[in-house]
C-alpha positions in Angstrom: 0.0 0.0 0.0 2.9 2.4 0.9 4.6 1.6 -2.3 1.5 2.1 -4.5 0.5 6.0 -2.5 4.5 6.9 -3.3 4.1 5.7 -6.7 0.5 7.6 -7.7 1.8 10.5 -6.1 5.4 10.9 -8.0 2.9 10.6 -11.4 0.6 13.3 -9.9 3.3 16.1 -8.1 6.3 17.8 -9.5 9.7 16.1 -8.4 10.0 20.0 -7.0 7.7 18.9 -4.1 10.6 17.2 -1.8 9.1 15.5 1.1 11.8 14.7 4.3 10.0 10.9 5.2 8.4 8.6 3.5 6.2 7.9 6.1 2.3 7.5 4.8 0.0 8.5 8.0 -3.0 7.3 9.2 -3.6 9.6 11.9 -1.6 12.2 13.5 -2.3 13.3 17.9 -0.2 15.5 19.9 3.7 15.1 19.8 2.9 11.2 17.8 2.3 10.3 13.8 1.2 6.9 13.0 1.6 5.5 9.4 -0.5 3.1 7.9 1.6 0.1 8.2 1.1 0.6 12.4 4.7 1.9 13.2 4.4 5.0 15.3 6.7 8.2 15.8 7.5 10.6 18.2 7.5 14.4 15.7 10.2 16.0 16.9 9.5 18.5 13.3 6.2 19.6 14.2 5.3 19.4 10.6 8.4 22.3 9.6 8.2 24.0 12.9 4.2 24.5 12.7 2.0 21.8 14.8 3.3 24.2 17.9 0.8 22.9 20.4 0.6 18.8 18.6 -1.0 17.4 15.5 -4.6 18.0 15.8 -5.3 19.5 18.9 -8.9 19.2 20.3 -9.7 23.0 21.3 -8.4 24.1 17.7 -10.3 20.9 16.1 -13.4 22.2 18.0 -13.1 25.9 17.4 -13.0 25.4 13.4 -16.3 22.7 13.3 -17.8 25.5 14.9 -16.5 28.0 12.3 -17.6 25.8 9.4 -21.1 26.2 10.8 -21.2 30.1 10.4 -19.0 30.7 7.6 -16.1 29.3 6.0 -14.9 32.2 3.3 -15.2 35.7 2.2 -12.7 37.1 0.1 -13.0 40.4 2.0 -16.5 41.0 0.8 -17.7 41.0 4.3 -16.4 41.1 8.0 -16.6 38.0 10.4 -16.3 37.9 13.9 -13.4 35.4 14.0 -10.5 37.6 12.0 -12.0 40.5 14.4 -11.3 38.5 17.5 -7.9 36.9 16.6 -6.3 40.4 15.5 -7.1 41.5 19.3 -5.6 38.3 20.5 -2.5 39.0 18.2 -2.6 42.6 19.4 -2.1 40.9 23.1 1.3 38.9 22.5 3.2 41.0 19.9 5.5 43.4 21.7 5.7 46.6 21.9 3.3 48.9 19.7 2.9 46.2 16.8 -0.8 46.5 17.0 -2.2 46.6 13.8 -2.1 43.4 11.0 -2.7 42.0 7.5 -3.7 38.5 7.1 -2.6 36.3 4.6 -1.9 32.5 4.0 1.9 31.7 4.4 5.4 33.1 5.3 6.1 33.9 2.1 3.3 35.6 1.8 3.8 37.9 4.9 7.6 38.4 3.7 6.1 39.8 0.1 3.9 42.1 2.4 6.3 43.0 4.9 8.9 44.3 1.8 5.9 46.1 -0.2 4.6 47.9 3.3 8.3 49.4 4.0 9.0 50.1 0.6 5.1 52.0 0.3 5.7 53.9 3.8 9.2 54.9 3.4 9.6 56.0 -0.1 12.4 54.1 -0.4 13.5 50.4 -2.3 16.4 49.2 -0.5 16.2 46.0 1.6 19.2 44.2 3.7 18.6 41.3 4.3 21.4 38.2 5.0 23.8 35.8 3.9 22.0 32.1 5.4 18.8 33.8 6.1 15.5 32.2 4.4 12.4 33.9 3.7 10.3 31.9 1.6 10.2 30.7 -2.3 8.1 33.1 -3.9 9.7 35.7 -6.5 10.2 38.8 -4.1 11.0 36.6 -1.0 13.4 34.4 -2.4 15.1 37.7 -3.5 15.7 37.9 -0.1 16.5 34.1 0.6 19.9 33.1 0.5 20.4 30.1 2.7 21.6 28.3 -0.4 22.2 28.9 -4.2 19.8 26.1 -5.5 17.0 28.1 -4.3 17.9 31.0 -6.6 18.7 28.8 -9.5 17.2 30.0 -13.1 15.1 32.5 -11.6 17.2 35.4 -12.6 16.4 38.1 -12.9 15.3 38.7 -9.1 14.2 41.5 -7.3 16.4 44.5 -7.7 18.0 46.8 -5.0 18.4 43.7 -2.6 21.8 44.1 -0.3 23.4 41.3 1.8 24.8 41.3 4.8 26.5 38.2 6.9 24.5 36.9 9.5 26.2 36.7 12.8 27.3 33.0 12.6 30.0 32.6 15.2 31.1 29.3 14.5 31.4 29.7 11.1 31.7 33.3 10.8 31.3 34.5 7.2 34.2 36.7 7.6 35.9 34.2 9.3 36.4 35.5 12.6 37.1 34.1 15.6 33.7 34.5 18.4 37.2 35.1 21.2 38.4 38.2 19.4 36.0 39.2 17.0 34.7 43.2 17.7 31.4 42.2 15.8 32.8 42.7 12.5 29.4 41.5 11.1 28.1 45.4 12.1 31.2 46.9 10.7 30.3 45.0 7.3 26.6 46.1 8.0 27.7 49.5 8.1 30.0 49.5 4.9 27.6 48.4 3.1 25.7 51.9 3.8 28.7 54.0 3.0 30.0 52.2 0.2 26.9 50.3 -1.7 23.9 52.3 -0.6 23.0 55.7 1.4 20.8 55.3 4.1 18.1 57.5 3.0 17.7 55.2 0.5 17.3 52.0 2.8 13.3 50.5 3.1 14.3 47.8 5.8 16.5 45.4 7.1 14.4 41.7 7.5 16.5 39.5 9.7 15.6 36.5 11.3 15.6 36.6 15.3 16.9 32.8 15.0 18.8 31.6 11.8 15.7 29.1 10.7 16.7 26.8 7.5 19.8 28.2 7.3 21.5 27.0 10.4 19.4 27.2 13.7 21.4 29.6 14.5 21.5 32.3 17.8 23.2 35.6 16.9 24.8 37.4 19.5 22.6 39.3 22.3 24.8 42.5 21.7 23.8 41.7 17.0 19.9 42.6 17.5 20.0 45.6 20.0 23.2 47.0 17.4 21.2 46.5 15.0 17.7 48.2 16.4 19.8 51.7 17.1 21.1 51.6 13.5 17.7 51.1 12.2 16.2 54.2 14.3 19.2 56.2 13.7 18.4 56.4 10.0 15.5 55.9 9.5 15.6 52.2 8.8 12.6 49.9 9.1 13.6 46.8 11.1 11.7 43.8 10.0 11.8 40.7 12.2 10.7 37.7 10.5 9.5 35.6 13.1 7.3 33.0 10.8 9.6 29.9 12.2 10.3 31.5 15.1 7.3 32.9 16.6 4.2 31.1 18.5 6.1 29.7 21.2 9.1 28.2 19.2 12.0 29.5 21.6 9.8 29.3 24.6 8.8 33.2 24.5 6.2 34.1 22.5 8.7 35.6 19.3 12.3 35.5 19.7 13.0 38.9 19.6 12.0 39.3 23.2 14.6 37.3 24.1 17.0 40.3 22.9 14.5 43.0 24.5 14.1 44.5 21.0 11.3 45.3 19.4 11.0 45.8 15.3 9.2 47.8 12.9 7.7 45.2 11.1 7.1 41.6 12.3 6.2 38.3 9.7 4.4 35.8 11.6 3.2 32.6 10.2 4.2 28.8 10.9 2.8 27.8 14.4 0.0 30.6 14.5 -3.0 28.6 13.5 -1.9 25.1 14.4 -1.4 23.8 10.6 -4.3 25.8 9.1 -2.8 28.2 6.4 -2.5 31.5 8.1 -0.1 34.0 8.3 0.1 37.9 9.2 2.3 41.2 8.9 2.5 43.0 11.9 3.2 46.7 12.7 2.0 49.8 14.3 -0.4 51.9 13.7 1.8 54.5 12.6 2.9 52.8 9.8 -0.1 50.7 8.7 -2.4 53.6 8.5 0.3 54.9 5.8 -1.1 51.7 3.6 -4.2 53.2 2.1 -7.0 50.7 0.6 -6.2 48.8 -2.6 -2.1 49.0 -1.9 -2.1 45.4 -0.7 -4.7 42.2 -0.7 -5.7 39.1 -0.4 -8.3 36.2 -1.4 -8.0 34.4 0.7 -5.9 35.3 3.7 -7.4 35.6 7.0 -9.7 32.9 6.3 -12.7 32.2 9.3 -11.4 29.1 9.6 -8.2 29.5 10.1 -8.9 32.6 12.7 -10.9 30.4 14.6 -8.1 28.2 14.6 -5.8 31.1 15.6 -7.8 32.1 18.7 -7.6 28.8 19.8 -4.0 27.8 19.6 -3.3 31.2 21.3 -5.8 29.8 24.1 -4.4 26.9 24.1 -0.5 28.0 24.7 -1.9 30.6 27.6 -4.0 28.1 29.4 -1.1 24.9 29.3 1.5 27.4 30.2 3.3 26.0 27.1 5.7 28.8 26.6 7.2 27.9 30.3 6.8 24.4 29.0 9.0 25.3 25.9 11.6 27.0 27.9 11.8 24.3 30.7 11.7 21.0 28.2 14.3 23.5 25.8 16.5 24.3 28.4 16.8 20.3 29.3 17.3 18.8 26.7 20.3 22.0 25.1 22.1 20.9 29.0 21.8 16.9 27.5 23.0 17.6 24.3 25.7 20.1 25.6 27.1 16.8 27.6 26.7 14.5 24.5 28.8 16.9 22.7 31.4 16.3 25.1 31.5 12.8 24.7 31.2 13.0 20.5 33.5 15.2 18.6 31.6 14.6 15.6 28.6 17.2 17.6 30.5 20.5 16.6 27.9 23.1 18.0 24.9 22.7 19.9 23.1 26.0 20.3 19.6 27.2 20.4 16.6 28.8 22.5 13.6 26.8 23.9 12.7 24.3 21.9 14.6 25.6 18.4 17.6 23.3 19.1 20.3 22.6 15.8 23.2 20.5 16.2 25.9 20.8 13.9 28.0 17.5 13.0 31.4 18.1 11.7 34.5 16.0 10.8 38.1 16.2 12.5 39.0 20.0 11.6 35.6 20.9 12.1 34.7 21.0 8.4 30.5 19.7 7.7 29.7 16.3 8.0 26.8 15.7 6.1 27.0 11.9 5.8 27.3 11.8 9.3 23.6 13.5 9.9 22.3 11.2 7.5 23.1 8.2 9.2 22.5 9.4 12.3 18.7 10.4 10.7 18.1 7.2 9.7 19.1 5.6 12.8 16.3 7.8 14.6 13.8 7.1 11.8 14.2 3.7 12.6 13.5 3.4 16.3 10.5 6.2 15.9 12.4 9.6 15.9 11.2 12.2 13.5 13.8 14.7 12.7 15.0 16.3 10.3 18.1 18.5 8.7 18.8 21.9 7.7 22.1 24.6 7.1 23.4 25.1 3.4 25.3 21.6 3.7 22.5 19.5 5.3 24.9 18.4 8.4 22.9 20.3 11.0 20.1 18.2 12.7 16.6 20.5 14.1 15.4 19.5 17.0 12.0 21.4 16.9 9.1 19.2 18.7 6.0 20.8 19.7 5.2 22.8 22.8 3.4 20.2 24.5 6.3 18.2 24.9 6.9 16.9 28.1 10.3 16.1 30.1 9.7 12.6 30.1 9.1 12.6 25.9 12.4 14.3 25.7 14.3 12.3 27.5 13.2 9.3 25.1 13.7 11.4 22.6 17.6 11.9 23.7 18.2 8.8 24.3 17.1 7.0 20.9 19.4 10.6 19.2 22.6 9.7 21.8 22.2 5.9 20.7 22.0 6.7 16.9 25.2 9.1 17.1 27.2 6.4 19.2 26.3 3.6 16.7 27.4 5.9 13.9 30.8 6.8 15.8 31.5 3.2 17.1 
């Protein structure tokens, strides 16, 4: 039966579609997948970062049947209590003055309106964005996506005035500094860039992700963020965070860039905010929406009742199970585990991360990527029920990115059937 699904589907879908298992499920609950053949898996990739509180969770299952009943769609025809009712739920979790939204469907989607809103308010069309960072496939965000050539391939030409900076990846600093001596030369480069490539006044934004997401897992340096906040007031700068992977709980706050104490212009949300249902939103203030006027941006179908429904749930949800102290408590195990397991195992490079947004990066002798490594140890996981899956431009860093919901005594299985698989593969 598995076999014959794979099959039918590779004559339906583009070979474009890449899926990370082969795993054909029956029915999906909480932190666990089963597949049709009866094996069952712990998720420890809440579907790419986005079943944040489990596979089909029963307040958000019961909030959309009892959407469906009152309405299901309206391509902005008419208003609906739902998208009224989730925006002042947003409102209450997003930091700072970022109190006014537009819905849409998917990351992507709020990257393309994040870019169109600064360039609209400020008059200007420059955008930084970074070396590793990813944004999404569309046209305009994958201008900004550059966590790896391929995804750029024969798409030329992209979107123009597009700048990159490096992301502040200490151990394996694009400049190639040393974390020990380097004076944050990533800023220095940051600032080059608008004396030698670009003025200031002609800057939209700078999008950077909180956490590196696809590119890495990676946690810039506390002092990177708040640098980079002054620079962006000082001139004028929209800062836009894009918090679509990181956001919802991921890093056991509600959006990473608390954990820095800075708050952005602009902030993409999408991933975890609806529990699987498409939905996704641009955040700002009011100053700088009401400079949108009607008809400068829209949407079909974003916002959908459904999916708000959905929304106001999930956000229920993570306030009433105290899953964000969950996140931290469960994240902040399991990075002490894997910080000992590194000591033991060479071959685990770097182990860095916030909540539950874990990467571990395997490396050869001389510390260069060890890609065959991962796989191995992938597979050895896959096999005794692990779910995880890879990322970083050489695919030799391993996400650990379960839901919310997990609980200490799930991680602790979880470490265990990762520590086996690596010693197997080292033995």
């Amino acid at each position: 039966m598995k076999n014959n699904i794979i099959t039918r589907a590779k004559k339906l879908f583009t070979p474009a579609l890449a899926f990370h298992t082969d795993i054909i499920v029956k029915k999906a609950q909480g932190l666990y997948v089963e597949a049709t053949d009866g094996r069952r898996y712990m998720d420890f990739s809440s579907g790419l970062a986005t079943t944040n509180i489990g596979h089909c969770p029963s307040k958000v299952i019961e909030a959309a049947k009892k959407q469906f009943d009152e309405i299901i769609h309206s391509g902005c025809t008419f208003r609906y209590n739902s998208e009224i009712l989730f925006a002042e739920k947003l409102k209450e979790i997003t930091p700072g003055k970022l109190d006014m939204f537009f819905f849409s469907n998917s990351g992507a989607e709020a990257v393309e309106g994040a870019i169109k809103l600064a360039r609209f308010v400020t008059k200007r069309q420059g955008i930084i964005a970074y070396t590793g960072a990813f944004h999404g496939r569309t046209m305009g965000a994958i201008s900004l996506t550059a966590s790896t050539a391929k995804y750029r391939q024969n798409y030329h030409p992209l979107l123009t005035s597009i700048f990159r900076a490096p992301y502040p990846y200490c151990y394996r600093c694009f400049l190639g500094q040393n974390p020990d001596t380097c004076n944050m030369d990533c800023i220095s480069y940051l600032k080059n860039i608008l004396r030698y490539e670009i003025n200031t006044d002609e800057v939209a934004a700078i999008i950077i992700e909180p956490v590196l997401g696809e590119g890495g897992y990676v946690v810039p340096p506390m002092n990177y963020l708040k640098e980079l906040r002054r620079l962006c007031a000082e001139y004028g700068i929209l800062m836009i965070a894009d918090e679509v992977q990181t956001g919802f709980g991921r890093t056991g706050k509600w959006f990473a860039c608390e954990h820095f104490g800075v708050v952005p212009d602009i902030m993409t949300i999408a991933k975890g905010i609806a529990s699987g249902f498409p939905l996704s939103a641009v955040a700002s203030t009011k100053a700088i929406m009401s400079k949108w006027p009607p008809g400068a941006h829209g949407t079909t179908f974003g916002g959908n009742p459904v999916s708000c429904a959905a929304g106001i749930a999930t956000i229920g949800t993570i306030k009433a199970d105290k899953l964000l102290e969950n996140a931290a408590k469960v994240g902040k195990y399991a990075m002490n585990r894997l910080k000992d397991m590194q000591k033991k195992y060479p071959v685990m490079g770097d182990v860095r991360g916030l909540g539950l947004m874990i990467g571990i990066e395997f490396v050869k002798r001389g510390g260069s990527p060890d890609r065959e490594f991962l796989k191995k140890v992938l597979n050895g996981c896959y096999k005794k029920g692990l779910i995880l899956i890879e990322c970083g431009i050489d695919k030799n860093i391993i996400r650990f990115m379960p839901p919310l919901i997990t609980t200490m005594k799930e991680m602790e299985k979880a470490l265990e059937i990762f520590e086996k698989a690596v010693a197997k593969t080292t033995s």
